[in-house]
C-alpha positions as CSV (number, residue, x, y, z in Angstrom):
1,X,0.0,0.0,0.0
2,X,1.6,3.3,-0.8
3,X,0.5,6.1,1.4
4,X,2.3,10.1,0.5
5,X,1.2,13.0,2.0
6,X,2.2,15.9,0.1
7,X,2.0,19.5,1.2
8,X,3.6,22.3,3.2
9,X,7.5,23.6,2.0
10,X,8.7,21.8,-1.1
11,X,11.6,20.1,1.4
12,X,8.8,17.9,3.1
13,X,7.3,17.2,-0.5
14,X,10.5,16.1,-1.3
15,X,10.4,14.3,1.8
16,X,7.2,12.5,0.6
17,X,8.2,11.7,-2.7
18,X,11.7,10.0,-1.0
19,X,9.5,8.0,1.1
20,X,7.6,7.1,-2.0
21,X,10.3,6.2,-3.9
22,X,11.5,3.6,-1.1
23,X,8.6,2.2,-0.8
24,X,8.9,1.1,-4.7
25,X,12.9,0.6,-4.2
26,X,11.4,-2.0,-1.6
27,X,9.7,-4.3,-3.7
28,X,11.9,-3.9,-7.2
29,X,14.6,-6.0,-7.6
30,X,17.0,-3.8,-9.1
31,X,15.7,-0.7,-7.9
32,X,17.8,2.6,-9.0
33,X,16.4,1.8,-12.7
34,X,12.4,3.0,-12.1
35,X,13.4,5.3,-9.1
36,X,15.6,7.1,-11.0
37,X,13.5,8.0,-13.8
38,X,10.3,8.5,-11.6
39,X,12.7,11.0,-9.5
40,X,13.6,12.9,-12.7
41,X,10.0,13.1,-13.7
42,X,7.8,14.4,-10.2
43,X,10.0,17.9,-9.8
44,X,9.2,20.3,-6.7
45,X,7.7,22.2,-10.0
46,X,5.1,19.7,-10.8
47,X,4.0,18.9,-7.2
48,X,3.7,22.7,-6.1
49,X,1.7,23.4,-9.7
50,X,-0.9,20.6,-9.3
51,X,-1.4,21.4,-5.5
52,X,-2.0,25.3,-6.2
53,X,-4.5,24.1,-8.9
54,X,-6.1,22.7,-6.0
55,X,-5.2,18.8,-6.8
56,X,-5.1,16.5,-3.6
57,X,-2.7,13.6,-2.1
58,X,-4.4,11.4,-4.4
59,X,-5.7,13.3,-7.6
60,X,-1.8,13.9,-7.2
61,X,-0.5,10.3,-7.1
62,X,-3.0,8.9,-9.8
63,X,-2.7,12.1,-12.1
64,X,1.0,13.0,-12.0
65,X,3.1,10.1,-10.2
66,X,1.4,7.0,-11.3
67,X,1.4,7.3,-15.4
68,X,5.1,8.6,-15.2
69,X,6.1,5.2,-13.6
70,X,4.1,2.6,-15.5
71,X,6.3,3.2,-18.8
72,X,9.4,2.8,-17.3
73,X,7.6,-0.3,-15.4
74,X,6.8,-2.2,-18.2
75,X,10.3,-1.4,-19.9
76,X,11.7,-3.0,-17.0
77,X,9.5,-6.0,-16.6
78,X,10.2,-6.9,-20.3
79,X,14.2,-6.6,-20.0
80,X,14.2,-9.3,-16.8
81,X,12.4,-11.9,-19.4
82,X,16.1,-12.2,-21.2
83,X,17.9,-11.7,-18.4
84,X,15.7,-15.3,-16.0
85,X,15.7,-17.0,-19.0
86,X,19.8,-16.8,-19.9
87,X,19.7,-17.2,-15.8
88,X,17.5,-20.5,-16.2
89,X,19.4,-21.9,-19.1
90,X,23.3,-21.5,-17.4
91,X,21.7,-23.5,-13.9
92,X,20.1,-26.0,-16.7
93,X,23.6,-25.8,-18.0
94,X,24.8,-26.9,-14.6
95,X,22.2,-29.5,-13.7
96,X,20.7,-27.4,-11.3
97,X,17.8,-25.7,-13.0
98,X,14.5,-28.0,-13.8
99,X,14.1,-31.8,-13.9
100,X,15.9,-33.9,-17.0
101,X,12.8,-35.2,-18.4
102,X,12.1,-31.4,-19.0
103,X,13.0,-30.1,-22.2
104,X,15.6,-26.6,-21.7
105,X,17.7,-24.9,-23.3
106,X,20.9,-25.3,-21.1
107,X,20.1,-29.2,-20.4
108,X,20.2,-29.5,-24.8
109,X,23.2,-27.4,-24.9
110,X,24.3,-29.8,-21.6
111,X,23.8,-32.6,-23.1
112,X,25.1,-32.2,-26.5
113,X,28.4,-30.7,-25.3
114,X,29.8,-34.4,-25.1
115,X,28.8,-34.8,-28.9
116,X,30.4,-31.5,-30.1
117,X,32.9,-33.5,-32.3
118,X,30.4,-35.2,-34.0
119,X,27.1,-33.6,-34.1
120,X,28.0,-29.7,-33.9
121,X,24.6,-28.8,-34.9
122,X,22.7,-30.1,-31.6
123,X,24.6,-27.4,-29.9
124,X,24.8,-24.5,-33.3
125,X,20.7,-24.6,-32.8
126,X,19.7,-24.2,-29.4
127,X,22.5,-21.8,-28.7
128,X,21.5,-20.0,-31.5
129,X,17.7,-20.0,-30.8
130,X,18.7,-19.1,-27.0
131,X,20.7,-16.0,-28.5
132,X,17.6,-14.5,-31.1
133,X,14.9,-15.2,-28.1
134,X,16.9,-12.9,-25.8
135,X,17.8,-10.5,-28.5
136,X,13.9,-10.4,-29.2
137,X,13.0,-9.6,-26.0
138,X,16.0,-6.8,-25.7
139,X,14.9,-5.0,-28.5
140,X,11.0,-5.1,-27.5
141,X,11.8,-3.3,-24.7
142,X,13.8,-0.8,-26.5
143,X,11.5,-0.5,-28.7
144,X,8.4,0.1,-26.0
145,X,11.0,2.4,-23.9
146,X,11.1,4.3,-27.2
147,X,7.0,4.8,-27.9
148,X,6.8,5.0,-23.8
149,X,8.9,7.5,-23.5
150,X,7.1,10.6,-22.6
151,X,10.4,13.1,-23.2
152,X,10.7,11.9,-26.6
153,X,10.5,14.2,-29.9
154,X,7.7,12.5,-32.4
């Protein structure tokens, strides 16, 4: 549950929006990313603007805080998809990641290591297909953090 309270001098607003922002450090994984840019976006500027327009705590949040942070959200959510599967496919690699009788890419690329002498395709392939899936998902979120973006010249 995220609770701000916003008003007075623009150092307790500031104050507010740093509590904020650990709140959502708290529950991110790697953090600095959507802090950062929601702390570039939600300026002493924009919070003292919106409250002398007579906006409150939570026209505030769901107006001004809220839609700034859901861009860089889904950015972020779609660059960990390359980033758990390489993760699941080096502990497959190892042994470690899901059962044998499970098809993966690290187990293939496990167990055709032994036959690289002979059959260097069964490890060209799923390598290959590992390295276009995460490249896929790489450039689909640069491409969203592109048409996301709301700083960007169109």
């Amino acid at each position: 549950m995220l609770v701000m309270k916003f008003g007075g001098t623009s150092v307790e607003d500031a104050k507010s929006i740093d509590r904020a922002a650990t709140i959502v450090k708290g529950r991110l994984p790697q953090k600095p990313v959507v802090v950062v840019s929601a702390m570039a976006k939600v300026t002493d500027q924009l919070l003292a603007t919106a409250r002398a327009a007579g906006a409150g705590n939570v026209r505030i949040l769901a107006t001004e805080i809220l839609p700034n942070l859901v861009g860089p959200l889904i950015v972020y959510a779609t660059l960990l998809i390359p980033t758990n599967i390489l993760f699941e496919a080096s502990l497959s690699y190892l042994g470690l990641g899901v059962p044998p009788d499970e098809a993966s890419w690290g187990s293939i690329l496990s167990d055709a290591s032994g036959l690289y002498d002979v059959a260097w395709w069964l490890m060209l392939f799923p390598g290959m297909f590992l390295v276009i899936t995460t490249l896929a998902f790489n450039l689909l979120g640069d491409g969203l953090r592109d048409a996301l973006d709301v700083r960007a010249d169109r």
